[in-house]
N, CA, C and O atoms as CSV, one atom per row, in Angstrom:
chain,resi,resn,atom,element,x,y,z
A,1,UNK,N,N,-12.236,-1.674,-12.688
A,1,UNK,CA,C,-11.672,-2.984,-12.935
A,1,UNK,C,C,-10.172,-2.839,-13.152
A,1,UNK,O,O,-9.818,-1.948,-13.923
A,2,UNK,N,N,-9.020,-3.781,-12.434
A,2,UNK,CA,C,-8.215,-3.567,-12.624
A,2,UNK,C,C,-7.650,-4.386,-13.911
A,2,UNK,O,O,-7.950,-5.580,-13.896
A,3,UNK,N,N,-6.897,-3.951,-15.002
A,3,UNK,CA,C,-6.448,-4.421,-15.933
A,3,UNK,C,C,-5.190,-5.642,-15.776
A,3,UNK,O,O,-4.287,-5.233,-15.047
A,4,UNK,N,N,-5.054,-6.465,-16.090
A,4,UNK,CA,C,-3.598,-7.044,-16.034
A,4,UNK,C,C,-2.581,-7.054,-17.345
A,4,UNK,O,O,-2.941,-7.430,-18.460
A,5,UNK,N,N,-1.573,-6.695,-17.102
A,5,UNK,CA,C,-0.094,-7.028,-18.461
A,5,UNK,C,C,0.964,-7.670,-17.781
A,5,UNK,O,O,1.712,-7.474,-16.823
A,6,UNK,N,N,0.649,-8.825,-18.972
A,6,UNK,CA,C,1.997,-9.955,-18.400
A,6,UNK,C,C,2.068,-10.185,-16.757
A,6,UNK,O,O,2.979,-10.069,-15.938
A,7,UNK,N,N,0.627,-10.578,-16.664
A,7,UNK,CA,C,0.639,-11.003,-14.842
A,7,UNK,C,C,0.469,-10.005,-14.070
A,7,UNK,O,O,-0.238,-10.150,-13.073
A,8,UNK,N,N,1.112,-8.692,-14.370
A,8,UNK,CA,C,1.005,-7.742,-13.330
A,8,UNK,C,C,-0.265,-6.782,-13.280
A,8,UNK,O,O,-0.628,-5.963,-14.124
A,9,UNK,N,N,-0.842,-7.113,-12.048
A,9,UNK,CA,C,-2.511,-6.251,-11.879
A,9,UNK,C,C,-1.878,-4.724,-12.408
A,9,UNK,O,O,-0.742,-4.320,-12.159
A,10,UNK,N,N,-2.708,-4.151,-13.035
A,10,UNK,CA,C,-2.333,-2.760,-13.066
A,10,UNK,C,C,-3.437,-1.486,-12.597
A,10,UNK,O,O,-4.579,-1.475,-13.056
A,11,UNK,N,N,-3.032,-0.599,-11.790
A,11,UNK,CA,C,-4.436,0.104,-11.667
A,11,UNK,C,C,-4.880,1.126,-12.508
A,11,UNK,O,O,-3.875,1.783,-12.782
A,12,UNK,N,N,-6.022,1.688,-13.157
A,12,UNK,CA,C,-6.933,2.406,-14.050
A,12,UNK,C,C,-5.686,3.314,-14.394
A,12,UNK,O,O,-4.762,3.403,-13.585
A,13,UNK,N,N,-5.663,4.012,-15.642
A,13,UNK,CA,C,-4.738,5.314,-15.076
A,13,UNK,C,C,-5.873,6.584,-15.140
A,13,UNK,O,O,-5.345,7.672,-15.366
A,14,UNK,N,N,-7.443,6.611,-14.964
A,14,UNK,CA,C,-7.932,7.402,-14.615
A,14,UNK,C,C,-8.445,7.550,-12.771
A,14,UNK,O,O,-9.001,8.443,-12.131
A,15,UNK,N,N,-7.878,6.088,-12.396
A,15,UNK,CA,C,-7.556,6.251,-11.043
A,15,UNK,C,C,-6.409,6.861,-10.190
A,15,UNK,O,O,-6.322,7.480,-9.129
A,16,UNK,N,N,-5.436,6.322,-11.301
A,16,UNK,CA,C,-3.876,7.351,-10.750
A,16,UNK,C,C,-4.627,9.075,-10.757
A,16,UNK,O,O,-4.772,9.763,-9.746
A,17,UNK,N,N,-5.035,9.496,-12.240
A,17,UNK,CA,C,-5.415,10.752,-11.782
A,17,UNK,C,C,-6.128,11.566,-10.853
A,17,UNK,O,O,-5.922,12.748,-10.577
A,18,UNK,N,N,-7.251,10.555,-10.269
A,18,UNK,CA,C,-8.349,11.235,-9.573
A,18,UNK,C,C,-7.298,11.171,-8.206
A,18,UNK,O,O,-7.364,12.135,-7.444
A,19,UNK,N,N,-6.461,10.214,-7.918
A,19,UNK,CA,C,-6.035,9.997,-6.717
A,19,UNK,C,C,-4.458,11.153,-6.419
A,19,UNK,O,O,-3.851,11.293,-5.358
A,20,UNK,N,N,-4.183,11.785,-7.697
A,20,UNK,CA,C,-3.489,12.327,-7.558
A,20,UNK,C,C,-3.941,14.046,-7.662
A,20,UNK,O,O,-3.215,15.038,-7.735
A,21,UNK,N,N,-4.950,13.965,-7.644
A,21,UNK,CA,C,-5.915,15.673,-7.577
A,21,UNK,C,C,-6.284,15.165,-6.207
A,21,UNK,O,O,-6.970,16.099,-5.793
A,22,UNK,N,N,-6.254,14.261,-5.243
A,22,UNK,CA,C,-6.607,14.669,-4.122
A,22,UNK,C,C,-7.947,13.612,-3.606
A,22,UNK,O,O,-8.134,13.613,-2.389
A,23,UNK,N,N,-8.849,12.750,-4.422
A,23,UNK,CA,C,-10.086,12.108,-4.535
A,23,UNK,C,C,-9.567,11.200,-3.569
A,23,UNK,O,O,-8.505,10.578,-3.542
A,24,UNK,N,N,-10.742,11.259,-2.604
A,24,UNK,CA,C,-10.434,10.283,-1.634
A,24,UNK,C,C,-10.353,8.669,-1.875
A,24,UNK,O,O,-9.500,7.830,-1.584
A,25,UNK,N,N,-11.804,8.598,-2.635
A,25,UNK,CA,C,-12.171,7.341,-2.794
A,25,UNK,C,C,-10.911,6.149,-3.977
A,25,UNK,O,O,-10.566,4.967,-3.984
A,26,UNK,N,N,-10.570,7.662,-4.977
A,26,UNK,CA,C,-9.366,7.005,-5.533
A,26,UNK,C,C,-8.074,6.788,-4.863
A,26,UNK,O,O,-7.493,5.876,-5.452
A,27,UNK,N,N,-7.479,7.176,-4.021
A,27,UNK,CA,C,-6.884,7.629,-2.989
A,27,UNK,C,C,-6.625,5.887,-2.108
A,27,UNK,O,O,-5.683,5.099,-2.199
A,28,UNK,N,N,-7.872,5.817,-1.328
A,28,UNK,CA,C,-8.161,4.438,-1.167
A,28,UNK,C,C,-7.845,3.074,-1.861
A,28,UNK,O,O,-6.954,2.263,-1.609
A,29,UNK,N,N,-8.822,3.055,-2.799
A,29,UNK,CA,C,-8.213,2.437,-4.262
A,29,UNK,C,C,-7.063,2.110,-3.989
A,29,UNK,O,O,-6.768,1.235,-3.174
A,30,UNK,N,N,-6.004,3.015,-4.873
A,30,UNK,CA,C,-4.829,2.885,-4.543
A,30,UNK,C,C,-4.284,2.155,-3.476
A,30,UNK,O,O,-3.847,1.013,-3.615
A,31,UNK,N,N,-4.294,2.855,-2.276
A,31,UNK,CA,C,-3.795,1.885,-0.829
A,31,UNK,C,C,-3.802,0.085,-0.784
A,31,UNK,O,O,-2.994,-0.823,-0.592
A,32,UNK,N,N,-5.861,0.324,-1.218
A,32,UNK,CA,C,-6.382,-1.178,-1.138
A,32,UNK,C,C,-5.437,-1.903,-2.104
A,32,UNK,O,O,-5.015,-3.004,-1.749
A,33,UNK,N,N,-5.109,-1.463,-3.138
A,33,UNK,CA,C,-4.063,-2.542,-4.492
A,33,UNK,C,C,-2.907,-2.634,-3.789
A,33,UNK,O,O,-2.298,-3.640,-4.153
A,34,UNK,N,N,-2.159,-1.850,-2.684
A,34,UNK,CA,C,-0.767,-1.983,-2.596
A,34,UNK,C,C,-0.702,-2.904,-1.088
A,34,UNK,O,O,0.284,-3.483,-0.633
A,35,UNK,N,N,-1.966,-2.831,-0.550
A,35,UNK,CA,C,-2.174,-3.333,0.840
A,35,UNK,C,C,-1.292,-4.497,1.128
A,35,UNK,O,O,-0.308,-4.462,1.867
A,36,UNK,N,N,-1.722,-5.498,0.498
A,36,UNK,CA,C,-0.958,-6.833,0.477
A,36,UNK,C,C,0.658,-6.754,0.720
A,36,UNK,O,O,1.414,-7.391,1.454
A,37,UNK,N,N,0.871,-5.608,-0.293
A,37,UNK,CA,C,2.522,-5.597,-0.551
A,37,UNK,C,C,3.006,-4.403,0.809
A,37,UNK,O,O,4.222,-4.405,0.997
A,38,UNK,N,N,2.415,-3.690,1.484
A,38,UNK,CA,C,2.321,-3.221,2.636
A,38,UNK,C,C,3.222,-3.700,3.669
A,38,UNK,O,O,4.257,-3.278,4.186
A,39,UNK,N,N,2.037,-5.336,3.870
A,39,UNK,CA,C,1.825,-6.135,5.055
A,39,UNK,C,C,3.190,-6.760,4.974
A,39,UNK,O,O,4.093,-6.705,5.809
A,40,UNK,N,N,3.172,-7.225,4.077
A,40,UNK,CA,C,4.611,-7.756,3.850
A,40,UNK,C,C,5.811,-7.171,4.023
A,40,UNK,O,O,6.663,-7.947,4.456
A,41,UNK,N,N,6.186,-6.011,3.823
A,41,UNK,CA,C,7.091,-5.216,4.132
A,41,UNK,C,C,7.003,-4.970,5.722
A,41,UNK,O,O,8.016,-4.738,6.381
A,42,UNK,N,N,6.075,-5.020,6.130
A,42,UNK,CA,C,5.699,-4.617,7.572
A,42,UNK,C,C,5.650,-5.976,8.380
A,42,UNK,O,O,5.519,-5.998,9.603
A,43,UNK,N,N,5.743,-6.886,7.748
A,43,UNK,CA,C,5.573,-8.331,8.935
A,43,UNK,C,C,7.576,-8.246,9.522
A,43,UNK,O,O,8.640,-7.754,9.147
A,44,UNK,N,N,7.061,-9.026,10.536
A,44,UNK,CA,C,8.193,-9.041,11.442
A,44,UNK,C,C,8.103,-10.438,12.138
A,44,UNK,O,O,7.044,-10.987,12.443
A,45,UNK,N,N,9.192,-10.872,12.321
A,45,UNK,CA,C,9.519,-11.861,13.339
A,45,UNK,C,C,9.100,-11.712,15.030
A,45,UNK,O,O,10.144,-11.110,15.279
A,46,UNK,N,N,8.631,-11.757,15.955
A,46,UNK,CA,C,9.064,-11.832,17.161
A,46,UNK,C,C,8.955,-13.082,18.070
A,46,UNK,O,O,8.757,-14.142,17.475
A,47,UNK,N,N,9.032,-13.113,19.136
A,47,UNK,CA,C,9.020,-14.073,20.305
A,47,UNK,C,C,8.686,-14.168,21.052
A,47,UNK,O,O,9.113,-13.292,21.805
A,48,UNK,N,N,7.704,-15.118,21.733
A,48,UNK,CA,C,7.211,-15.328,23.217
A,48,UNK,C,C,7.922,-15.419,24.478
A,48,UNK,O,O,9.091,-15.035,24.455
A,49,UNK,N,N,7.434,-15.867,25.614
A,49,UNK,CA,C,8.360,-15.586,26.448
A,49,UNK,C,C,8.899,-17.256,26.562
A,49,UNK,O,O,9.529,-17.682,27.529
A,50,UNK,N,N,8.642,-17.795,25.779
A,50,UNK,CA,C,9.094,-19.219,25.664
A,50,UNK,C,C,9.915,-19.427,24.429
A,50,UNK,O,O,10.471,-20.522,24.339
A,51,UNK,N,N,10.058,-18.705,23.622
A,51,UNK,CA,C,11.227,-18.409,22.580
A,51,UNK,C,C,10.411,-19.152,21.407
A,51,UNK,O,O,10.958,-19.596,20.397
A,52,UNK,N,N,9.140,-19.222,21.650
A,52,UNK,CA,C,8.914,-19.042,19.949
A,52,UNK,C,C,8.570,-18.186,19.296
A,52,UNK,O,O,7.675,-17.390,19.583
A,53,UNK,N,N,9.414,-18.209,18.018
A,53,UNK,CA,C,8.976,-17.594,16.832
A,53,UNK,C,C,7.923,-16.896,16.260
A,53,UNK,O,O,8.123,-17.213,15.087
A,54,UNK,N,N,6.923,-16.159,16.231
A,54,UNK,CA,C,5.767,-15.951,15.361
A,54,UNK,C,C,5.665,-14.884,14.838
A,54,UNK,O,O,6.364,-14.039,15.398
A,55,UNK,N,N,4.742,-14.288,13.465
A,55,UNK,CA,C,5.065,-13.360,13.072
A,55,UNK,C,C,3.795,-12.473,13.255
A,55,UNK,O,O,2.674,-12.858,13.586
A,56,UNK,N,N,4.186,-11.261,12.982
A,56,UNK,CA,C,3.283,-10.383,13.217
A,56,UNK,C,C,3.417,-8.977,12.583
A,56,UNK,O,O,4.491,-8.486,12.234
A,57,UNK,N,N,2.518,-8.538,12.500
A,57,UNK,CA,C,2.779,-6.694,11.702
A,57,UNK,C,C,2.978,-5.665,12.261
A,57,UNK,O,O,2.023,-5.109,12.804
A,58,UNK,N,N,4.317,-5.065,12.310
A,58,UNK,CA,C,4.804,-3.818,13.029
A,58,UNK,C,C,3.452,-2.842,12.508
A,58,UNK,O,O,3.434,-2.441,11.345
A,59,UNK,N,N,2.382,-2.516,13.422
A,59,UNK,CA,C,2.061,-1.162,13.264
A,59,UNK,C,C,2.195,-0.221,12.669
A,59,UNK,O,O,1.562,0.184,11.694
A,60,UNK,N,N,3.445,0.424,13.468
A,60,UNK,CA,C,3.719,1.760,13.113
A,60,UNK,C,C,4.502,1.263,12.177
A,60,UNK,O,O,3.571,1.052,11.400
A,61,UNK,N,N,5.453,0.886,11.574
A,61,UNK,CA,C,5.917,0.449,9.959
A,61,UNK,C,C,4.465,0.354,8.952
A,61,UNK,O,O,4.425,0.898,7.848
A,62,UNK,N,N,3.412,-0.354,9.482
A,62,UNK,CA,C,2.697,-0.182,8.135
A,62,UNK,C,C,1.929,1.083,7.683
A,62,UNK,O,O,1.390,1.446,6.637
A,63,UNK,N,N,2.206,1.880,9.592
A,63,UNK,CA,C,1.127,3.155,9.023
A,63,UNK,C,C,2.154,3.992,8.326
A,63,UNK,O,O,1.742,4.727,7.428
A,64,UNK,N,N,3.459,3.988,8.616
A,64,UNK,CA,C,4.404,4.967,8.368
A,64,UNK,C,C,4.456,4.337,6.818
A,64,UNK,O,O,4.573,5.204,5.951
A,65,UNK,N,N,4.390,3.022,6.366
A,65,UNK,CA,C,4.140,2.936,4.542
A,65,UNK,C,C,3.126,3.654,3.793
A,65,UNK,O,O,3.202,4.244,2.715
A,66,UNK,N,N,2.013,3.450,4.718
A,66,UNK,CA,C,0.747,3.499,4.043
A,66,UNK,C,C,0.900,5.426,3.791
A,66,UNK,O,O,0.505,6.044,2.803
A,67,UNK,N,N,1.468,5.903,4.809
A,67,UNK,CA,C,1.476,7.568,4.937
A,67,UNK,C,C,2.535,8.406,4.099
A,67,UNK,O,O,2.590,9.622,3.912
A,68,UNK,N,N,3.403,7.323,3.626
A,68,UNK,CA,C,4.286,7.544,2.660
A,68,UNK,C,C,3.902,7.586,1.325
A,68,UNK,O,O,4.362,8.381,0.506
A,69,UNK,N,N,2.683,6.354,0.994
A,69,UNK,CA,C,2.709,6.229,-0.027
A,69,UNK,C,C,1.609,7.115,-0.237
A,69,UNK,O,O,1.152,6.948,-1.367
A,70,UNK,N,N,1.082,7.884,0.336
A,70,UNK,CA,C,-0.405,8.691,0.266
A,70,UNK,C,C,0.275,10.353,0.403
A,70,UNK,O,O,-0.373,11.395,0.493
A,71,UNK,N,N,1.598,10.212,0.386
A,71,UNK,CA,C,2.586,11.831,0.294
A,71,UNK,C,C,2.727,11.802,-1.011
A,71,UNK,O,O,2.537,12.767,-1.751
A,72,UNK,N,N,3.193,10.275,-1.482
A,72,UNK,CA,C,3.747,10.268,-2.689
A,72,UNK,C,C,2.778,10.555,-3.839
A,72,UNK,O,O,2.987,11.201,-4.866
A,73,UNK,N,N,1.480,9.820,-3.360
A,73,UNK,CA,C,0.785,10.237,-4.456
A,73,UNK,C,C,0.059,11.407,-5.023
A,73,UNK,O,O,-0.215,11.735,-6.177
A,74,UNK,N,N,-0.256,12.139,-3.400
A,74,UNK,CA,C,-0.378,13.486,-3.412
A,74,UNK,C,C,0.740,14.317,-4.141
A,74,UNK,O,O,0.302,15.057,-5.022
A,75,UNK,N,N,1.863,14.333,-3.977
A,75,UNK,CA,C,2.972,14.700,-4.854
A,75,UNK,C,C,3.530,14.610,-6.464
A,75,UNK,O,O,4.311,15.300,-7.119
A,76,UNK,N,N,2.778,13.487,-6.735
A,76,UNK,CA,C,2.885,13.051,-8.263
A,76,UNK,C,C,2.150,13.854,-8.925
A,76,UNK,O,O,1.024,14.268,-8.651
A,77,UNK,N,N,2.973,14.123,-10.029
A,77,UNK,CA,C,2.215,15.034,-11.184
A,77,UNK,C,C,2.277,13.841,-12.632
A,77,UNK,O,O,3.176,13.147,-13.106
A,78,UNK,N,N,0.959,14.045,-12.944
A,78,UNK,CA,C,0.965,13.370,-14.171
A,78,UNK,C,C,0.693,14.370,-14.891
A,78,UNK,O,O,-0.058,15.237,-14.444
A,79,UNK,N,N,1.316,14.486,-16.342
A,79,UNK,CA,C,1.218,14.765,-17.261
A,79,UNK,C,C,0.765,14.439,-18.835
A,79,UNK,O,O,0.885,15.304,-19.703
């Protein structure tokens, strides 16, 4: 269950740990909470061949987030 303080979802911090020894399923977890904020970073503008507007999700921007943030967490040491 994720906890909230002052609005902001927060995730387990026995999930930060499992996900930072390597646990897949925590690992996941993780991703799934940041997903939203992902997509968003990753949406983009483009255009038809009639010049409209619509938006859509660069791909490779969201895999290159998602692969970043799964270095980072592999990398984190909690103490």
């Amino acid at each position: 269950m994720i906890k909230t303080h002052n609005n902001i979802n927060l995730l387990p911090f026995s999930i930060i740990v499992k996900a930072t020894n390597g646990d897949i399923n925590a690992i996941n977890k993780v991703l799934k909470h940041y997903d939203d904020y992902i997509i968003t970073l990753s949406t983009r503008y483009s255009y038809d061949k009639c010049g409209n507007a619509f938006f859509l999700i660069d791909e490779y921007l969201h895999s290159e987030l998602r692969n970043r943030l799964v270095a980072c967490i592999l990398s984190f040491a909690v103490t």
